[in-house]
C-alpha positions as MATLAB code, in Angstrom:
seq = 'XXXXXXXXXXXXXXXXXXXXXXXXXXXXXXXXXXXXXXXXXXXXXXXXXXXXXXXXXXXXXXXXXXXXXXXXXXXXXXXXXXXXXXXXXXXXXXXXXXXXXXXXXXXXXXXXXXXXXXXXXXXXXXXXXXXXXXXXXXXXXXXXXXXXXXXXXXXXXXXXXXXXXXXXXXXXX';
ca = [
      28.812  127.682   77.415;
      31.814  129.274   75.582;
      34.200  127.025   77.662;
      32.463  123.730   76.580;
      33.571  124.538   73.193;
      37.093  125.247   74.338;
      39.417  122.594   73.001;
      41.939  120.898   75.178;
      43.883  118.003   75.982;
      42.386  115.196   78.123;
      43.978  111.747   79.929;
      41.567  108.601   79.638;
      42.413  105.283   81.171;
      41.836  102.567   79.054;
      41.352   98.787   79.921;
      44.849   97.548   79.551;
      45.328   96.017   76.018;
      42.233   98.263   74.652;
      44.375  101.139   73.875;
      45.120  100.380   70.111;
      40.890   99.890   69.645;
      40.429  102.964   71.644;
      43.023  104.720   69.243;
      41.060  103.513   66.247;
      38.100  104.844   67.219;
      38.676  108.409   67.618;
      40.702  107.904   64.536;
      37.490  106.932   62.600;
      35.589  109.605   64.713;
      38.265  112.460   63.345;
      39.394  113.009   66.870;
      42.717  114.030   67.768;
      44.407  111.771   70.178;
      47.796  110.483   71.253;
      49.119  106.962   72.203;
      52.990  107.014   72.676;
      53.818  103.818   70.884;
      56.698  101.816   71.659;
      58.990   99.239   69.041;
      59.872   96.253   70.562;
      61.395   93.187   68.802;
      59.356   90.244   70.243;
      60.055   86.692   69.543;
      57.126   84.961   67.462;
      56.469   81.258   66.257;
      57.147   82.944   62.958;
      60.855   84.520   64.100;
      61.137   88.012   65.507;
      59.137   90.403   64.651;
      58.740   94.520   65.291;
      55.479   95.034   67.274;
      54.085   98.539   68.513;
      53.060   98.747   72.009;
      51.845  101.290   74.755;
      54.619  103.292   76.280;
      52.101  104.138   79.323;
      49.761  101.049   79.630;
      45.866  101.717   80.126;
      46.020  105.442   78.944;
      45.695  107.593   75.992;
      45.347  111.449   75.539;
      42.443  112.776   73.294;
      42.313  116.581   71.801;
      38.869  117.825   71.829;
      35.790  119.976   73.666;
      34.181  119.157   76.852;
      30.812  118.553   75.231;
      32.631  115.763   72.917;
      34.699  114.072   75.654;
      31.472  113.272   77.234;
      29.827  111.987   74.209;
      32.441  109.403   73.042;
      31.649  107.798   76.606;
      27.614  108.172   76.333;
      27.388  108.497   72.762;
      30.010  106.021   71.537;
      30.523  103.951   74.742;
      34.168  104.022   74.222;
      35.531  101.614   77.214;
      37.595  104.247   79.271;
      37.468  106.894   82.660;
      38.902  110.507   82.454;
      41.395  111.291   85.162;
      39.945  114.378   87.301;
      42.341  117.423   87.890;
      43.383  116.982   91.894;
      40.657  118.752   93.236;
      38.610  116.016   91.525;
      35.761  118.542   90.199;
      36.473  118.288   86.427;
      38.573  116.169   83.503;
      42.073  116.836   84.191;
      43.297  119.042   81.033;
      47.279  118.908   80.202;
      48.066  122.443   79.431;
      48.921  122.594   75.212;
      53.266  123.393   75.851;
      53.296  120.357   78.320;
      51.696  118.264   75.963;
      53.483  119.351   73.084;
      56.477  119.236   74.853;
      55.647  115.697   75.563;
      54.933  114.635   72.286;
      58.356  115.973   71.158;
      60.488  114.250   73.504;
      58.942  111.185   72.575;
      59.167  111.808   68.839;
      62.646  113.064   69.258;
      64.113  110.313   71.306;
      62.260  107.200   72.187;
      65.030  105.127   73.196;
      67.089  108.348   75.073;
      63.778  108.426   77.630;
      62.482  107.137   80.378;
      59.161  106.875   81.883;
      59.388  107.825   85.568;
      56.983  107.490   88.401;
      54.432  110.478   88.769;
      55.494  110.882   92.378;
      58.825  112.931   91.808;
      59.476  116.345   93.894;
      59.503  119.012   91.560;
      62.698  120.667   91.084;
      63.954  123.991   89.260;
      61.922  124.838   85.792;
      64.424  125.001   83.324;
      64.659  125.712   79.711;
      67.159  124.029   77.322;
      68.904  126.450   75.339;
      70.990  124.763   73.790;
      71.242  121.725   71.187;
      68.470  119.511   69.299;
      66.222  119.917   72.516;
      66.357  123.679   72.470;
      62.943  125.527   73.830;
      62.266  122.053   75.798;
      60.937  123.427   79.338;
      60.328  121.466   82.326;
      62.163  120.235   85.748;
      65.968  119.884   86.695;
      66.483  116.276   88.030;
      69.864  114.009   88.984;
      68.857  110.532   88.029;
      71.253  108.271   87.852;
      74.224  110.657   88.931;
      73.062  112.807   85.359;
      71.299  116.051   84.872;
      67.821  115.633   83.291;
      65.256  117.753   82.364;
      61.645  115.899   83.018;
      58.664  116.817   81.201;
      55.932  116.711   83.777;
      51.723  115.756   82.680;
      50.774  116.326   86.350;
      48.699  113.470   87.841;
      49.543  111.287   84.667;
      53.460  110.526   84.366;
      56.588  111.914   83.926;
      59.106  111.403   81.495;
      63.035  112.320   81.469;
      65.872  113.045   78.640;
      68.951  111.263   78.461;
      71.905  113.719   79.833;
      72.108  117.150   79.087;
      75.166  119.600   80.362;
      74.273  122.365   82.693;
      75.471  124.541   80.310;
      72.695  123.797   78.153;
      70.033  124.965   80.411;
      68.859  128.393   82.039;
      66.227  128.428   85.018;
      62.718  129.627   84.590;
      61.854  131.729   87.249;
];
C-alpha cells in the first residue's frame, strides 16, 4: 500500500486540442503536471499574433500517486488514457532524471530541439560534460551528419539537442 503513495511521473493522452483544459485542471486540482508548450507566430484576422501550442499533440505528463492518477479519471472524469509500461500491466512511470532531463532541454533550448520519432535504436549513453548542457545524460545519435545527444521518455517520444562536439561528451557505461 506504501507504493500507491509513491509519487511519480505519468504520460496521459489527451483528445487532441484538450491539452490546455486538461492542464488547467490539475492546475486548479494542485497537481503537478507538464505540457511542453510551443511559440508560434500565427497569422490572425487581427495581424500576427504569439500563440502557445503543444509540442507533443494529445499528451501531457502529470506528477502524482497511483491512488490520485486513478481518481482524476473516476473522480474528476478528466478526458484522457494513461500509456501502460510495455508489458502493459501498469501506468507507464518516466523515471524522475529522464523527466527532469526532459524538462531542461526543453526549457533550455526550444528552438535548438527536435522532436523525433519514438522508434530510434538506442545508441551509447552518454553524459555531456562539458558546456551549458553539462550533467545532460542520454543517447549518442548522428542526425543530420551531427552528433546529438537524445533524451529518451521510453514508449512516449524522444527529443534531440542541436550539435554538440565529441569532446563534450563521455560514455556511460
Amino acid at each position: 500500500m506504501i507504493e500507491d503513495k509513491k509519487v511519480h511521473w505519468y504520460v496521459a493522452y489527451t483528445r487532441v486540442n484538450q491539452e490546455l483544459l486538461v492542464k488547467k485542471k490539475l492546475d486548479e486540482l494542485g497537481i503537478e503536471n507538464f505540457l511542453p508548450l510551443d511559440e508560434q507566430l500565427r497569422d490572425t484576422p487581427f495581424g500576427r499574433k504569439t500563440i502557445r501550442v503543444p509540442l507533443i499533440h494529445g499528451m501531457i505528463f502529470i506528477r502524482t500517486d497511483k491512488v490520485t492518477s486513478f481518481s482524476l479519471l473516476n473522480e474528476y472524469s478528466l478526458n484522457m488514457v494513461y500509456l501502460k509500461d510495455i508489458e502493459g500491466r501498469g501506468s507507464l512511470i518516466v523515471p524522475d532524471k529522464q523527466m527532469e532531463d526532459f524538462m531542461f532541454l526543453l526549457d533550455f533550448s526550444p528552438e535548438g530541439i527536435e522532436i523525433l520519432n519514438k522508434d530510434l535504436k538506442r545508441g551509447d549513453r552518454v553524459r555531456v560534460i562539458k558546456g551549458p548542457l553539462q550533467g545532460l545524460e542520454g543517447e549518442l545519435v548522428r542526425l543530420r551528419g551531427h552528433k546529438r545527444v537524445v533524451i529518451r521518455l521510453e514508449g512516449v517520444a524522444s527529443i534531440a539537442t542541436s550539435y554538440i562536439p565529441g569532446s563534450f561528451l563521455e560514455k556511460i557505461e
